[in-house]
N, C-alpha and C positions, 0 to 999 in steps of 0.2 A: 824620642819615642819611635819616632819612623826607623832608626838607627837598626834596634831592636829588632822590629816585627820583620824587616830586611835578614838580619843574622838567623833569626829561628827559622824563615824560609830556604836560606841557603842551607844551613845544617838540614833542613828536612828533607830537601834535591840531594846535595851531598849522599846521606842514609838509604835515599830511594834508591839513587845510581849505583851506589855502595853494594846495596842486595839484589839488582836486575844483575847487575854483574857479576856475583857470587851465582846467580841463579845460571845464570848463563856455564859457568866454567863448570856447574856441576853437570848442567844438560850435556854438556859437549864429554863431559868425564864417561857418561852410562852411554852416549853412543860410541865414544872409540871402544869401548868395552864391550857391546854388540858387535861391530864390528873386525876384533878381534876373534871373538868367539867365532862368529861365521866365516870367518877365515882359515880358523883351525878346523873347524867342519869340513871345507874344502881339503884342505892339507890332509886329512884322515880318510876321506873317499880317497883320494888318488894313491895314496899309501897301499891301498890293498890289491889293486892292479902291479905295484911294484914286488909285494910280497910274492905272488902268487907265479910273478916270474921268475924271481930268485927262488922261491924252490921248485921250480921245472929245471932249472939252471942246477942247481943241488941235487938234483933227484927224489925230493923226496915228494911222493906221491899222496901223502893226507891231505894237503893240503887243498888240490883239487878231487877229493873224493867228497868235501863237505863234510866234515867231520866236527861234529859242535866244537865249538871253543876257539875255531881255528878263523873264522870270517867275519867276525864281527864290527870291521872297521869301518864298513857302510853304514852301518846300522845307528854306529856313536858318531859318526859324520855328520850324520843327517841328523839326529838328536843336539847334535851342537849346533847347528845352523840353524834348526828353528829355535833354540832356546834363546839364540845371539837376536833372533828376527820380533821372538816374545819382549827380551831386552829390551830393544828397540821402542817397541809400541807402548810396551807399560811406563817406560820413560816419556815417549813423547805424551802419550794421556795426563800423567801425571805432573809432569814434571815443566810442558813448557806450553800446554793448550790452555790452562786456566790463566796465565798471564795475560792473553787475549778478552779474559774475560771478566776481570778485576776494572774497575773503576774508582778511582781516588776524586775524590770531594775537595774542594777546594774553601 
């Protein structure tokens, strides 16, 4: 009898570890994934300082005139870096603060 009530606790730790650690690999999935994103944000601001010398370098003058269409890669920079920074938080909200807040019954 005791045998038993041994095995179904082990299987129950087993199951629990089983999905902290499932929980875990996903937390860590949506942050490389922010942090990705705000990475590529960076990469796309610095992108438009190199454009904008290459066509001085070219000559082609739109480009520093401000001509819509032409500048926009600060704009989607920074839209990626906050959205990677949104990423982040709605993940940790979600995803790994209510673990702190669960309680198992014994």
């Amino acid at each position: 009898m005791n045998s038993e009530h041994t095995d179904q606790y082990i299987e129950k730790e087993s199951t629990s570890v089983n999905n902290h650690l499932a929980n875990e690999r996903t937390f860590l999935a949506w942050i490389r994934t922010s942090i990705v994103l705000m990475g590529f944000g960076f990469v796309v601001v610095k992108f438009a300082p190199f454009i904008r010398q290459i066509s001085f370098v070219l000559g082609d003058s739109s480009y520093s005139t401000g001509l819509p269409g032409k500048a926009y890669s600060s704009i989607i920079g920074v839209l990626l870096v906050a959205i990677g920074t949104l990423t982040a938080a709605c993940n940790l909200s979600v995803n790994h603060l209510p673990m702190f807040c669960t309680y198992e019954y014994k």
